[in-house]
N, C-alpha and C positions, 0 to 999 in steps of 0.2 A: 603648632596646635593641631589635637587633632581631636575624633570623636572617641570615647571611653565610654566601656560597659564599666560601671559602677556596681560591684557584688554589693555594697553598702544599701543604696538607696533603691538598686534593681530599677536601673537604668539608664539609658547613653547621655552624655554630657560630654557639651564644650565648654570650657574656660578659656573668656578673653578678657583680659583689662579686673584682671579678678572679680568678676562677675560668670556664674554656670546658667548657660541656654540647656535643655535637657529635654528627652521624649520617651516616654513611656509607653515601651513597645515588648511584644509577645510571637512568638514563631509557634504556628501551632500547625502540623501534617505541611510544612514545605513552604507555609507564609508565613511571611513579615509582616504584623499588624501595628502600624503607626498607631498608637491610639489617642496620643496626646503628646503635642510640642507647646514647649513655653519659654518664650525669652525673658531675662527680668525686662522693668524698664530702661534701666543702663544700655542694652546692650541692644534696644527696640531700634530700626532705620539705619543699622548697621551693617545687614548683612548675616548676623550671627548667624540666624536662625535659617537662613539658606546653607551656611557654611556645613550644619549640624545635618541640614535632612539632604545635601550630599553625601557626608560620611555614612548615613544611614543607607543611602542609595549604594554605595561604593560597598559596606559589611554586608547587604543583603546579595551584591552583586558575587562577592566573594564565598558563600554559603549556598550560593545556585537558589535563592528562595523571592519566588515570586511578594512585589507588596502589594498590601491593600491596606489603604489610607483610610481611618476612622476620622481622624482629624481635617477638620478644611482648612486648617492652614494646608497640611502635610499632601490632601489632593490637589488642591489651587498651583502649588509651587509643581506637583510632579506633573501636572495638565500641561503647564508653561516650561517645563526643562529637561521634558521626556521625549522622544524622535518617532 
């Protein structure tokens, strides 16, 4: 499993247990802007939604592009798992 830019819905998504966690995000002059992360219910206390804004961490890290977190899930989690 991994995280997917979706040309469809123009946006990153995971797929676990056939359920899509997903965030809706924009690069604009060298940022990554989380602007919104959503797990369904299914897939809430499992972890998805961390699994997702790694991947997000790991494509932004790949692209050399500074984030900035609109979402408070998306700052809470990079507060807690940033060095």
């Amino acid at each position: 499993m991994s995280v997917e830019y979706n040309e469809h819905t123009k946006r990153y998504e995971l797929t676990e247990n056939g359920y899509t966690a997903f965030a809706q995000c924009r690069v604009d002059d060298g940022v990554f802007y989380i602007n919104y992360v959503e797990s369904p219910p299914e897939l809430r206390g499992k972890g998805t939604a961390g699994r997702l804004m790694q991947g997000l961490v790991d494509i932004a890290s790949e692209k050399n592009l500074e984030i900035k977190p609109i979402c408070g899930y998306a700052a809470g989690w990079l507060q807690r798992h940033q060095s």
